[in-house]
N, C-alpha and C positions, 0 to 999 in steps of 0.2 A: 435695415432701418429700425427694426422693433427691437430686435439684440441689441445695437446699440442704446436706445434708450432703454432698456431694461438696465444693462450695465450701469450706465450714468445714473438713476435710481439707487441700484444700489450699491456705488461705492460711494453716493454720497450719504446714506444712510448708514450704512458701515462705517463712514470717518466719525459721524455723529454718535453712533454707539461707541467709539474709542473714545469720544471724549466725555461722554458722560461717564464712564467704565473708570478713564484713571481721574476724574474729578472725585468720582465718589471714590473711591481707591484712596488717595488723598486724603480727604477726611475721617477716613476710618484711621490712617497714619499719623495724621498729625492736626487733628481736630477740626472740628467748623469753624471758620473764621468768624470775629465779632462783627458781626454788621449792624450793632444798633443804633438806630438815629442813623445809620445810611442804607437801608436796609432796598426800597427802589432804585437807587444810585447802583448798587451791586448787582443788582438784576440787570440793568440797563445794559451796566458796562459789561459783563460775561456776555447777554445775549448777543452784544456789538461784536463783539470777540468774536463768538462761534459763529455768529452773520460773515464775519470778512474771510474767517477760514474755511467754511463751507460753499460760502461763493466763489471761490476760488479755486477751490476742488472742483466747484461745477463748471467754472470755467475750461479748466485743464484736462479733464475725465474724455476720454473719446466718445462723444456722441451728444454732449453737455451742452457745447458753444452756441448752437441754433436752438435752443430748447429754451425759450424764457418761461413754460410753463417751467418747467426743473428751479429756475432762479425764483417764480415767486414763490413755491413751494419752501426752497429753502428759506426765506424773507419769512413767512408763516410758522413754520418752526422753529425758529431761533427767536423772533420777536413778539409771540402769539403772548405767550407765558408773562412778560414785564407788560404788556399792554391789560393782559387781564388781570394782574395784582393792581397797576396801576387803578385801574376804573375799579376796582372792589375798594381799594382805600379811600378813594372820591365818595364812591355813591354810602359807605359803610363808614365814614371814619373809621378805620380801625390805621391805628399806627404804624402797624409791620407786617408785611406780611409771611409766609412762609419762609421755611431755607433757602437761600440762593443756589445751592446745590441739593436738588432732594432727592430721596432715595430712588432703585431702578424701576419700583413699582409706581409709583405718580411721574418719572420720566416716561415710563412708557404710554402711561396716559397720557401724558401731555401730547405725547408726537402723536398718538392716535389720534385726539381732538385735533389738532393743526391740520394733520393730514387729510380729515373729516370735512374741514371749515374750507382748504384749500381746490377739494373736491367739487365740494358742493357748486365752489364759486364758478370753478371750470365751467360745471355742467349746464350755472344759469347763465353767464356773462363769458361766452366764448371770446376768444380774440381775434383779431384782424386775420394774421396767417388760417389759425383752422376754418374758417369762414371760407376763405379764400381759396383750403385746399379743397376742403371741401363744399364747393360755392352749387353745386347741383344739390347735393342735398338740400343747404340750408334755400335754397330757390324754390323747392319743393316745397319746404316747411311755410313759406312764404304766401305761395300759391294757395296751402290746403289751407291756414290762416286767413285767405281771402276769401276762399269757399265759404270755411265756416263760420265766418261774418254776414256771406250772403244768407246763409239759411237764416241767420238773429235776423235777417231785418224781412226775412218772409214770414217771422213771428212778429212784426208790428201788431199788426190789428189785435192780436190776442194780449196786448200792450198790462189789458186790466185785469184779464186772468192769472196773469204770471202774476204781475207786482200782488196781489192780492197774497198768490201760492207762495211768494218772498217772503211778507210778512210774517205768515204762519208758519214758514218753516226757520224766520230766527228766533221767533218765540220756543219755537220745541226746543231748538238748540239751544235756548237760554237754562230751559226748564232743564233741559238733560245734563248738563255742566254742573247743576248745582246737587244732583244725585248722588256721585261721589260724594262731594263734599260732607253732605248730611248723613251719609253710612258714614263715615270716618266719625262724626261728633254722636252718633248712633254707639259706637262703640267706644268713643270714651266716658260719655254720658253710662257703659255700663262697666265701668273699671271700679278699681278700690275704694275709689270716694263716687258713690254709686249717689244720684241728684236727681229726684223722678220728676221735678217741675222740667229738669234740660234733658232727659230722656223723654218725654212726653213732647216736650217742642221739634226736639230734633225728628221724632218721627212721624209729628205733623207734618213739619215744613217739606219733607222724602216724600213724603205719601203726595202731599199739592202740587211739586214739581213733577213726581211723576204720573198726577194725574192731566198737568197740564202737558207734559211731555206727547201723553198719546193723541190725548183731542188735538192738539196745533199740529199733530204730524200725519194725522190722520186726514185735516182739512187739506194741508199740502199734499200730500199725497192725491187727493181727489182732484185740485185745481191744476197741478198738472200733468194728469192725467187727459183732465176736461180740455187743459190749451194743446197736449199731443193731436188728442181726434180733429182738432178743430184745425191744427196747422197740417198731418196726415190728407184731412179731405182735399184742402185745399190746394195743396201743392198735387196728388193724384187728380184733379179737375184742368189744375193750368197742363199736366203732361199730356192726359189725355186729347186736350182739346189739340194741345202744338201736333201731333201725331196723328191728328185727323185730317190738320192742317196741311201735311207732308204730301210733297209729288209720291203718284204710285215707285219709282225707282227705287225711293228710299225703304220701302217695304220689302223691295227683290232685294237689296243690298245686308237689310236687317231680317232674322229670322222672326218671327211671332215670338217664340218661347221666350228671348232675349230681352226683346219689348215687354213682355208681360212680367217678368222678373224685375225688370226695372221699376214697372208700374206698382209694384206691389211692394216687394222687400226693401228694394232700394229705397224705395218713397218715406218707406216707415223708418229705415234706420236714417235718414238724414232727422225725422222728429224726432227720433231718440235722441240723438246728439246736442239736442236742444230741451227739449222737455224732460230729459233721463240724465243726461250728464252735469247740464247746466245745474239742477235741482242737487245730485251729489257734488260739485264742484263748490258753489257759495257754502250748502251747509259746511263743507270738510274745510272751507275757510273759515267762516264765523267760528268752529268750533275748537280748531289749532288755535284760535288767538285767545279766547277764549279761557280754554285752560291752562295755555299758556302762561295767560295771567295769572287761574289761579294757582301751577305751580310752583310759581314763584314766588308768591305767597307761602306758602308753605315748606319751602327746602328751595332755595336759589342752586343750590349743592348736587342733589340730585336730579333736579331744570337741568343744569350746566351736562351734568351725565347722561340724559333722555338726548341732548342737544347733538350727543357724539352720534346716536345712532339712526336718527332722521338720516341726513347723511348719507350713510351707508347705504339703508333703505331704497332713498330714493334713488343711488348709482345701480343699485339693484334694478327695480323696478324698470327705471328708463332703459337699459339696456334690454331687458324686456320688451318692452315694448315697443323699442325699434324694432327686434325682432320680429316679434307677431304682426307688425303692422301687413309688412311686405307677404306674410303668410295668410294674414285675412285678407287683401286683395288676390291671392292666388283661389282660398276658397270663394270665394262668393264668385269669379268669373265659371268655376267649376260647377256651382250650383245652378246657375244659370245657362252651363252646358247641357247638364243632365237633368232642366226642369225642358226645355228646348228640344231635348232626344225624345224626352219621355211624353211630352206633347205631339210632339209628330208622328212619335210612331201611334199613340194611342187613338191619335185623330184619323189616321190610314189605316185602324185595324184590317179591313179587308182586305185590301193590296195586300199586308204583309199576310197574312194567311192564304192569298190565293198564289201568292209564288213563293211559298214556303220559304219564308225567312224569318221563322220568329229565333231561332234558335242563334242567326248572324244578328238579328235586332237587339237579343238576350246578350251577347259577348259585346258588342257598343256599350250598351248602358253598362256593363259591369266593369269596363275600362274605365269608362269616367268614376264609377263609382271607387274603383282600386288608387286612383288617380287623388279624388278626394280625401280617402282613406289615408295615403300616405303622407298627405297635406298635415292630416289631422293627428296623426303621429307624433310627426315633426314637431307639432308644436304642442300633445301632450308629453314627451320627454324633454321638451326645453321647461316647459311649465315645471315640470318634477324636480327639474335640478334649482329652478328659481326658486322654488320653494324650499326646499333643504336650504341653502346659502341663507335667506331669508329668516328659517326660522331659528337659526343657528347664533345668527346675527345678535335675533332678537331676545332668546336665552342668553349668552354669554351676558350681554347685560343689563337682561335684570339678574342674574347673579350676583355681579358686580354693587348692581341697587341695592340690594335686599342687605350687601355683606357693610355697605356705607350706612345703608338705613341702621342698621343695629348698632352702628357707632355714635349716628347722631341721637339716638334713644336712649344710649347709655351717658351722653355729656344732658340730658334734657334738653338739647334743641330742637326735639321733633317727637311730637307721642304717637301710641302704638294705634288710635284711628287717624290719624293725619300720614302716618306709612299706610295706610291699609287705601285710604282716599287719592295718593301718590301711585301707588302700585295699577290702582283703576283707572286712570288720570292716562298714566306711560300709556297703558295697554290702548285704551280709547284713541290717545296721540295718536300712536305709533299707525294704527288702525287707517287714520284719519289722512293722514302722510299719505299713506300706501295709497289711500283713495283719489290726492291731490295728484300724485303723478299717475298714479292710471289714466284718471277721467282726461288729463290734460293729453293724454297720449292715443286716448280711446277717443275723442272729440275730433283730432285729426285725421287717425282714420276709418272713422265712420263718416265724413265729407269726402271720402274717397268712392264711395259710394252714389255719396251728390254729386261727383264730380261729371257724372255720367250724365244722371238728371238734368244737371246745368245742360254739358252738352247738347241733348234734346232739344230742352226747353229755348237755346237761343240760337237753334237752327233756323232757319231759313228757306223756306221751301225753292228747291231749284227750278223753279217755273213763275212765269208773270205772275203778279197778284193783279189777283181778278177786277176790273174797275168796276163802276155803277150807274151802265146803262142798262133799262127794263123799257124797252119801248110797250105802249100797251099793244101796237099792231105790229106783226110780224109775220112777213111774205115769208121766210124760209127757204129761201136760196142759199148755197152751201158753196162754195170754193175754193176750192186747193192754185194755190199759185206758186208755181216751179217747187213746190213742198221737199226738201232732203232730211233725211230724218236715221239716225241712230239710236239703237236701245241702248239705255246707258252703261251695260253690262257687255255691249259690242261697241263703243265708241267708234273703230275702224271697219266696222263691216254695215255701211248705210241697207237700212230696210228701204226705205223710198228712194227715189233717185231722181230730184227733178219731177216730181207727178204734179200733173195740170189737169184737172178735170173740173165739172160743174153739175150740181145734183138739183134740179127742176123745181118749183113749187107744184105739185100737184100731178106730180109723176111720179112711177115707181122707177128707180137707178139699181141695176143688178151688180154686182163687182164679181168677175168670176177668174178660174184661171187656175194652173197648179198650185200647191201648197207652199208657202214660203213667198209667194208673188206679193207680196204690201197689203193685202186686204184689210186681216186684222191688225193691221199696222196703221189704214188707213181711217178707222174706227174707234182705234183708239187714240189718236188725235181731233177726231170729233167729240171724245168724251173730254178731250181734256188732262187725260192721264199725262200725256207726256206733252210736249212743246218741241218743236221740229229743230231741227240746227238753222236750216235753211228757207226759206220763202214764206209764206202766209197762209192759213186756214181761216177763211173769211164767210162769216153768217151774213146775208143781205150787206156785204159790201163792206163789211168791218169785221176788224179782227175778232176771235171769238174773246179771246183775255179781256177785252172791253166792255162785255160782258157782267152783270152780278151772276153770280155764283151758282145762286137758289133759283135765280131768272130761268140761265141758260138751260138747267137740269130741268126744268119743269117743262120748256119748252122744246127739248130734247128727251127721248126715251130711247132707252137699247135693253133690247132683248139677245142674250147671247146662248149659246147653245148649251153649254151649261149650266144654269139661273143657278143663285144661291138662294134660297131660301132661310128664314132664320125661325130658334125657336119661339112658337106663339100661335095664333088662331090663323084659319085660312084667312078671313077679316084682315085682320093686321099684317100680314104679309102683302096684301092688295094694298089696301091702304096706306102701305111703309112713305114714310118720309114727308104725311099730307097731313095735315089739322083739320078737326073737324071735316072729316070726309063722312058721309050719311052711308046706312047699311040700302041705300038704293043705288047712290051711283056705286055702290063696288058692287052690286047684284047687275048692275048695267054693262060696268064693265067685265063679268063674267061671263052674262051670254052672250055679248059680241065676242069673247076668247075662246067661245064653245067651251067653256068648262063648269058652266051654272049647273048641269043635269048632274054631273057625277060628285058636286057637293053636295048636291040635296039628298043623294042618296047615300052620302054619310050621315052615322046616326045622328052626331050634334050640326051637322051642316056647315053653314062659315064661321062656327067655335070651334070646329073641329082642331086641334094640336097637329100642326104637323110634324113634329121629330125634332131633332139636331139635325139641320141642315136641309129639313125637307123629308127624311129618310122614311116618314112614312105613307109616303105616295111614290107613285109609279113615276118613271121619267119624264114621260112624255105629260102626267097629269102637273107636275113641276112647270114644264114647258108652260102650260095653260095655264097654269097662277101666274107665270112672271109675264105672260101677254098680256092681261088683265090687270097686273101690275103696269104696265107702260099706259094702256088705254086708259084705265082711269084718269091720266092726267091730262087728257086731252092733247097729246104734243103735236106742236108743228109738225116737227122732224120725227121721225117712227126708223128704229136703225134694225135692223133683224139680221145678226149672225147665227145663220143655219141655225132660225129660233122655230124649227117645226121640222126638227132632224128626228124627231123619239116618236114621232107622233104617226097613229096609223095612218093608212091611206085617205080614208072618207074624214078624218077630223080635219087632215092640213087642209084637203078641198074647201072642208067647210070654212078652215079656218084665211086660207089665201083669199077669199071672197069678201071677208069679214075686212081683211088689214090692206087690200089692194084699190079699195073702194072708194076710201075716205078722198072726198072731194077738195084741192086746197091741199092735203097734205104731202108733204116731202119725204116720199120712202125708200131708203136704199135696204137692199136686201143682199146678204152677201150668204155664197151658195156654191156647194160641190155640184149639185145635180141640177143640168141644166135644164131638166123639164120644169123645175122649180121657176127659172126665169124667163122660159122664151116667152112671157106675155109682158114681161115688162119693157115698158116706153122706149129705155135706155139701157144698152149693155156695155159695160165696160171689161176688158178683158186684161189683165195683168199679168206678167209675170219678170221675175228677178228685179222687181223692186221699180218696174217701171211699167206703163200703159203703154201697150201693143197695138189695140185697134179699140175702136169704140163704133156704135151704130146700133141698131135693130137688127134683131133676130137675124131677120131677111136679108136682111144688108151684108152681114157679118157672115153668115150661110153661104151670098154670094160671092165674097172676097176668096173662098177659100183657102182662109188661111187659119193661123192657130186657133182662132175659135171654131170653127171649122173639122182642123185634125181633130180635135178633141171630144166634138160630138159625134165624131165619126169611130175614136177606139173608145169612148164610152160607151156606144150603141153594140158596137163587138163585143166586149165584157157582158154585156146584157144579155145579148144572143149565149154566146159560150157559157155562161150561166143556167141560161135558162135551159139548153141541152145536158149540159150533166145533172139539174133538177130533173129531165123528164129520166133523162136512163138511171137516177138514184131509185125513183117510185117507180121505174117500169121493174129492173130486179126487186 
């Protein structure tokens, strides 16, 4: 398919050179024909000529016939040339224009311009078929187009920052257009006929634009800067909050490091894309049209020659930039591989030092990092070769400029500061070009970035929203009704199965039973975390979802056996999550946690810092801040998953006395070791995702059954323990 139309390309360009070849041939043999007073007329008719025998070439050439980009191209070079004498004779009265057959050196210009003008058009105004073939891409282009409309209109509110950063940045651009110009009159103001009143003006008015050039650029520059932080915060406030929002599933399914990367880089280059792109996009337009104008002004001749190589430029460019796109979405999922490695592992340094694996952690992060590396390769040798084509481009001609500028200097239609103002003009252009299809190219995929964010942000949490009942009285009866429940990471292996149970007001409820039996499965449908497949978890007779949110939690506390604590004062970790909480009730709810004595006798007491993560207290003194943490809130429901496993023996006494007490409240306590529970009211015994038996102690004792076995090989264990402790200290 590519052979072919390469072929048809170029035998129709080959037939083309054969007829320009024996045209001019021709006239070297037997002179230029008179064309005057028909001198359009003869352009007309030859280009019709070469139009009907080149389309017909393009017809008949193998690989031609499906190609009607080949047919408008050729329509462009055969009829570019009589349409643009035509319109130079309109807008210029001038009565003739050039030869109707000209030499091979402005032939070949000419097809380079056609072919330049027919490029270009491709590249903005595709047609139906390529559309069509390729209808995925242009679907994409479509999509990230919608993206990046979404992010403009999440810069509304900054509506008055921008228009302001607008203004001042077509001001600078006004000012900086006319800098050239006034070096060009700067230097003819100091030619032969040397005139110090127009030399003195000329490099006032240089100095004014360019003093207004930097203060308006300088203002723009700060205001959008000012509207980035402002749309940045913004948009990291709505992600944050969506993502606090989220069922706990969606945090097992998404890593931290990935989430954090989003929140941070992603966040900032979706502002860029707006407050960085946008700001170079209008300027690099205001300022193309701009000198546009005033090249034109100046040499319409060589306007027409800078016009050959925009063009070019920008087929350059854009193929670029398809490129890189596809390779900057490779890097940034990479970067947020190995910001995501390099958080986990730095967050588990101990683990990974106590089973000796820094050296397999070091070979991980150096794969993603090789990985990255080759990304970055790829597209510094694509960038190198862009650049050579680019700057080759862009030499050839001004060559070409420089060799016309000295012709037009020599008929006096252009002096030597108006080439000098022309020269600065191209270079600025060309510049400017290069910015237009960047930005245009960089805007799309830097919303690929948002695209993620969006995603986030118009997620849905997969669990009820919470409704808005807050009764002020609240008995705290608890209910599981036929409950079936999967983690959403096990969808086909149910943790509950049908569990029926009911938790007391003013009883303590034990959940016991092997490992994997539902307990913490059961618990974490009292918090909320997850939502059952099947049946209802019912607070005093209603579902808990019906519930507000900040109600439930306040009148619910869980204590789990490994508390998180965060960085900040003992204080603030009691107090987490409560307003205006007094430095009495968290002292209240410490010595009912038994852990008042061992803050006092840290040196700053409850300002004491406790670590990242708690790390600088002891486990079990952790254990007794997050109890303290629950008590202060006074909660109905009190939930303790083996929340007094670290703690020595006389603290839990102390402390089961404390939490077993509370008159009115609903306490389940869920426990490996059943000396922990045989005082409590109700025992519930579990296992493989369903309730076995339930009853008192005694009750359960007497059934002799699996709660039964179990205190029966747990008491064995104890014995057999306790015999190899005495025969360790008797050798």
């Amino acid at each position: 398919m590519v052979s072919a139309g390469v072929t048809a390309y170029g035998t129709v360009l080959a037939c083309d050179m054969a007829l320009w070849g024996s045209a001019w041939g021709g006239t070297l043999l037997l002179g230029k024909p008179n064309v005057e007073g028909r001198a359009l007329g003869w352009l007309w008719a030859l280009g019709a000529l070469r139009w009907a025998l080149l389309h017909g070439v393009a017809l008949t050439v193998p690989g031609g016939r499906g190609r009607p980009v080949l047919r408008r191209w050729v329509a462009a070079l055969c009829l570019l040339g009589p349409v643009f004498e035509s319109g130079k004779a309109a807008l210029l009265q001038e009565g003739r224009p050039g030869d109707p057959i000209p030499d091979p050196g402005k032939a070949a210009l000419a097809a380079a311009a056609a072919t330049a003008a027919c490029l270009f058009w491709e590249l903005t105004f595709p047609d139906a078929e390529r559309e069509e073939a390729g209808g995925a891409k242009e679907k994409k282009k479509q999509e990230a187009k919608a993206l990046f409309m979404r992010v403009v209109r999440y810069s509304r509110p900054d509506a008055l920052h921008l228009g302001a950063a607008f203004v001042f940045l077509s001001l600078a651009v006004i000012c900086e257009m006319f800098i050239p110009f006034y070096t060009g009159r700067v230097v003819d103001a100091l030619g032969s006929q040397y005139e110090h009143s127009s030399f003195l003006s000329a490099i006032a008015l240089m100095g004014l634009f360019s003093f207004g050039s930097s203060l308006f650029a300088g203002l723009r520059g700060g205001m959008f800067m000012c509207s980035l932080s402002r749309l940045n915060k913004r948009i990291r406030h709505m992600l944050f909050h969506t993502l606090l929002e989220q069922e706990i599933g969606f945090f097992e399914e998404n890593k931290p490091g990935s989430l954090s990367s989003r929140l941070s880089s992603d966040t900032n280059k979706m502002g860029l894309s707006v407050a960085m792109n946008v700001n170079v996009l209008v300027r690099s337009v205001v300022k193309v049209l701009g000198m546009l104008g005033l090249m034109l002004g100046l040499s319409w001749q060589l306007t027409l020659l800078t016009c050959v190589e925009m063009p070019l430029l920008a087929f350059l460019q854009k193929s670029y930039n398809t490129y890189c796109q596809a390779l900057g979405q490779e890097l940034q999922d990479c970067k947020a591989e190995a910001k995501e490695m390099a958080s986990s592992v730095v967050g588990a340094v101990r683990t990974v030092h106590s089973f000796g694996a820094r050296e397999s952690e070091t070979q991980r992060y150096e794969e993603v990092l090789r990985k990255m590396h080759d990304i970055q390769s790829r597209k510094g040798i694509r960038s190198a070769v862009h650049l050579l084509l680019r700057r080759l481009v862009t030499v050839g001609v001004k060559v070409v400029m420089l060799f016309y500028g000295r012709q037009l200097i020599a008929s006096g239609r252009l002096s030597g500061g108006g080439l000098l103002s022309f020269v600065l003009y191209q270079k600025d252009m060309t510049s400017n070009v290069k910015n237009l299809v960047y930005v245009s190219g960089e805007m799309l995929n830097s919303v690929g970035a948002a695209a993620k964010v969006f995603q986030y942000l118009d997620r849905k949490p997969r669990q009820k929203e919470a409704g808005q009942l807050a009764p002020s009285e609240l008995e705290g009866r608890l209910t599981f009704r036929n409950v079936t429940f999967a983690y959403p990471a096990c969808p086909d292996t149910p943790a509950l199965k049908g569990v029926s149970l009911e938790l007391s007001p003013g009883k303590m409820t034990a959940l016991v039973g092997p490992s994997g039996g539902g307990k913490t499965s059961c618990v974490s449908l009292l918090e909320r975390f997850y939502e059952p497949q099947q049946g209802e978890v019912l607070l005093d007779g209603l579902p808990l979802h019906s519930y507000q949110h900040q109600y439930l939690h306040q009148k619910m506390a869980l204590v789990s056996q490994d508390p998180v604590l965060f960085s900040g004062s003992i204080r603030n970790n009691i107090a987490y999550g409560l307003e205006d909480c007094s430095l009495e009730r968290v002292k209240a709810a410490a010595i009912k946690a038994n852990a008042h004595n061992f803050i006092c006798d840290l040196e700053q007491g409850y300002d004491t810092d406790v670590g990242e993560c708690g790390n600088q207290l002891s486990a079990g003194q952790k254990q007794c801040i997050a109890i303290a943490r629950a008590l202060v809130r006074a909660p109905k429901v009190l939930i303790l998953d083996e929340a007094t496993s670290r703690m020595d023996v006389d603290t839990q006494l102390a402390m089961q006395a404390a939490l077993y007490g509370s008159a009115g409240q609903t306490v389940l306590v869920v426990a490996h070791r059943l000396k922990t529970v045989e005082e409590a009211d109700h025992i519930i015994f579990m296992e493989d995702g369903t309730v076995v038996e339930q009853g008192t102690h005694q009750q359960l004792m007497a059934k002799r059954g699996r709660y039964h076995r179990l205190k029966e090989k747990l008491f064995a264990d104890l014995d057999n323990a306790e015999e190899s402790l005495i025969g360790t200290v008797t050798s």
